[in-house]
Structures are given as structure tokens and as C-alpha cells.
N, C-alpha and C positions, 0 to 999 in steps of 0.2 A: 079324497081325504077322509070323508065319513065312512069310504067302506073300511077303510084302514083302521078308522079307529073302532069301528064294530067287531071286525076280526079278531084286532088284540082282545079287546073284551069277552070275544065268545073264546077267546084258547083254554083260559084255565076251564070254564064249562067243559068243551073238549074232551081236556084231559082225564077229566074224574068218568068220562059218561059210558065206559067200562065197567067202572066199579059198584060192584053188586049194592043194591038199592039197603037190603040189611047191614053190610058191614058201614055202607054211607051214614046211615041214622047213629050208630055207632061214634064214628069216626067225629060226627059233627057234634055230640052230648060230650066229647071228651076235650081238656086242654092241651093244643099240641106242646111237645116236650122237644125245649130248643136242642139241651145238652144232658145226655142219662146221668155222665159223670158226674156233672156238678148237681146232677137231681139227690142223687146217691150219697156225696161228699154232706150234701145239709142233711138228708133224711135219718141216714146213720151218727153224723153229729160223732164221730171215733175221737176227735179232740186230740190225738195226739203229737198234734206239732208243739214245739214250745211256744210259739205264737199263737198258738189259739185261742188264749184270754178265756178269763173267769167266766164271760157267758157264753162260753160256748156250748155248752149239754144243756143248757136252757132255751137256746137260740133253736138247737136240733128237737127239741121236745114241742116248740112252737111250731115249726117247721111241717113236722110231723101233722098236728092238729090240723093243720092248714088241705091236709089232703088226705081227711079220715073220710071215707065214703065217695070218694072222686076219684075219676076217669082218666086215664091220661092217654095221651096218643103217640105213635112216634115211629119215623123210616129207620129200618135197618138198609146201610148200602150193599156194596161188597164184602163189610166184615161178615154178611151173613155167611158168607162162603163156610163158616166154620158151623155154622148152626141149623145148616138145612142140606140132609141127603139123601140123594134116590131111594127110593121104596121098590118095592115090585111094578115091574113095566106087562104090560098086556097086547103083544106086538100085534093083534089080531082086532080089537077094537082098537085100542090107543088109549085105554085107561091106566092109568097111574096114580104112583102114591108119592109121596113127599115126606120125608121124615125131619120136622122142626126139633130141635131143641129147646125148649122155651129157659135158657140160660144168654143173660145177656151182658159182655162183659162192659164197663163203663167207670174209667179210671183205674181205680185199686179194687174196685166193688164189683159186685154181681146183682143183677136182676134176675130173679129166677120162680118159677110156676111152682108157687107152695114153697116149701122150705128143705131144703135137703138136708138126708139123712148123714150124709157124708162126702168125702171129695175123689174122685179119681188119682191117679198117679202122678198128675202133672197138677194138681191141686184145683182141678175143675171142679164146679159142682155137681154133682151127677143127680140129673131129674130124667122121669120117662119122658117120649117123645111126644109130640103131638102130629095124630094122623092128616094130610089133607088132601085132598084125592081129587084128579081131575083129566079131562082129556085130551090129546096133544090132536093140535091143526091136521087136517088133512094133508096126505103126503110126507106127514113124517114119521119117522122110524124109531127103531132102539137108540139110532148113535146122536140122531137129533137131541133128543129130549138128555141124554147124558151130556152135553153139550152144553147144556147151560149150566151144570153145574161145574166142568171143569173148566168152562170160561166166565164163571162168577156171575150168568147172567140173571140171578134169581136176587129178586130186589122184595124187601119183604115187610108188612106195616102191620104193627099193633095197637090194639087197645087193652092195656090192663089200669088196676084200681091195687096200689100198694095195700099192704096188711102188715106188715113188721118188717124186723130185723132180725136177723139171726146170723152165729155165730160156728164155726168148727174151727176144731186145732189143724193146724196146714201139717203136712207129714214133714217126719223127720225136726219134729219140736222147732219150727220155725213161726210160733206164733198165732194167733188166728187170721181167718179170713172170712170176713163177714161180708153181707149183703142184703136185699130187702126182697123177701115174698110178696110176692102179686096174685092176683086172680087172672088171668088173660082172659078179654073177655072176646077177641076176635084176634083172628089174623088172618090177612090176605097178601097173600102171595101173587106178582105178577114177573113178565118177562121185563129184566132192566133195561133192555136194548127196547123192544117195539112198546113197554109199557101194555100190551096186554094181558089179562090175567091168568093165574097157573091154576088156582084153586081157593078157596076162602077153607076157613074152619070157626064157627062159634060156639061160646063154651056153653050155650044157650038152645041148642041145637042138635037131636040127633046125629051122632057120625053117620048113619046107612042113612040118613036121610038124601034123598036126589037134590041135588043143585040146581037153583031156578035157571033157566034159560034166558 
């Protein structure tokens, strides 16, 4: 019975003892983020239900204060399928790239890296990418590593630190569509299925710089 209950104990240990020791310090300075949408729905404060009562834009203005200069953390699952795609594959070492979008969508809103200048066609936000570079297990190939992205298996964790809101007109005069600018301060990308990791990226960090072992 006490190895039983030691085991459960060491499992969450386990799980994390993959993940890189800087994005850890990170990950552990930040508050995790139950729900983006409902983070997004306060921080923005948009008020416009008829139910949202006189203090509401005062309610979103406290809100706000509440998270000037703070961390927040948070999994992206499957939806990341939309926000992370292959880069240039290297069939000869097994080095690759990963291309994030740092746009996150969440409810009516957007979480997004800085603030965009404008929206794509389908009324996304359009931000550059962010690079993250890493190299695939031994014994696997080109079709491996595209594999995980046509079977969703790229499961992906941030830390960013909100900065604003901001606003664009959605095309074809339908109103705007607003969202809140972040800073990303990390992101680690691992395999969803075996939970081992694909590549880290900090915003704190060289890109050419080499990934600890």
C-alpha cells in the first residue's frame, strides 16, 4: 500500500521531468489560466449585453489592474492544430522548425503577441510567427514528424503577461473585433500523445542559441 501511495505521488513529478528547467522557473512564477475566454470576456470588459449592468467597464478597468505586470500560464490542446505548422524539415540530421502563431482564439476574443495591425480575410488576427526548432527521435523521417501535425498531436503551453486591448474594424463593416496583447514570455511545445517535448522558444533567449540537453 505505501508503494501505491508513493507512486501516485511521484506521477505528477514524472510528468513535468521532461520539461526544460527554464521554461519550469517560468511556468512556476506564472498563475495558471483556468479559462482564456472568460479571462478575455473580464479583461476587455466590451459590456455589450444588455445585461451587463452600470459597473460593468468599471468592474473590466479593476480587472485589468489586477494583472498589470503578471504572468499567466496556460495549455493549448488540439485547438492548437490551427496555430502551429511545419517549418523546414532537415531529412539528414532531423532538425526542424515549428511555426506558432502566437494568436489565441478564446470565446468572441483574441489573445495575440503585440497587437495587430490588421485582420486576414476570415477576420483573424494576422501576427508573425514564432520560430521553435528542434530535433526528431531517432529513426524518424519526413512523414513522422508531418504526422503530428495532421494528427493534432502537438499539444503546446505558454506563459504570457497581458499589456492591452485593442481593436480593428472586422471586414465588410461587420463591426469590430477586439482582443488583448501579450508579451509571450515562453512557449513549449511537446508530443500530445507520448507528452515528450518538440522544442521550447523564450522571449528572453537568443533563437540561434543551442537548446540545453
Amino acid at each position: 500500500m505505501r508503494r501505491l501511495i508513493l507512486a501516485a505521488l511521484l506521477l505528477p513529478t514524472l510528468a513535468l521531468a521532461d520539461v526544460d528547467s527554464r521554461f519550469a522557473q517560468l511556468r512556476d512564477q506564472a498563475e495558471a489560466l483556468g479559462s482564456l475566454g472568460t479571462f478575455l470576456d473580464k479583461y476587455i470588459g466590451e459590456c455589450s449585453s444588455f445585461f451587463s449592468g452600470l459597473g460593468c467597464r468599471g468592474a473590466a478597468e479593476e480587472f485589468r489592474k489586477q494583472y498589470e505586470g503578471k504572468k499567466l500560464y496556460m495549455i493549448v490542446g488540439e485547438s492548437a492544430a490551427s496555430m502551429v505548422q511545419p517549418g523546414p524539415y532537415q531529412p539528414g540530421s532531423g532538425n526542424y522548425t515549428i511555426l506558432v502563431t502566437p494568436s489565441f482564439p478564446g470565446g468572441s476574443y483574441h489573445l495575440t503577441q503585440g497587437a495587430p495591425s490588421q485582420l486576414g480575410s476570415e477576420d483573424q488576427p494576422l501576427v508573425p510567427p514564432v520560430r521553435v526548432t528542434g530535433t526528431t527521435p531517432v529513426g524518424w523521417n519526413a512523414t513522422d514528424f508531418m504526422r503530428l501535425f495532421s494528427n493534432h498531436q502537438v499539444r503546446l503551453q505558454i506563459v504570457f503577461s497581458p499589456e492591452g486591448i485593442w481593436g480593428l474594424e472586422r471586414n465588410q463593416g461587420r463591426g469590430k473585433l477586439y482582443g488583448v496583447s501579450c508579451r509571450v514570455e515562453g512557449v513549449l511545445l511537446s508530443n500530445a500523445r507520448t507528452g515528450k517535448p518538440l522544442g521550447m522558444w523564450l522571449a528572453d533567449e537568443p533563437a540561434d542559441k543551442a537548446p540545453r540537453k
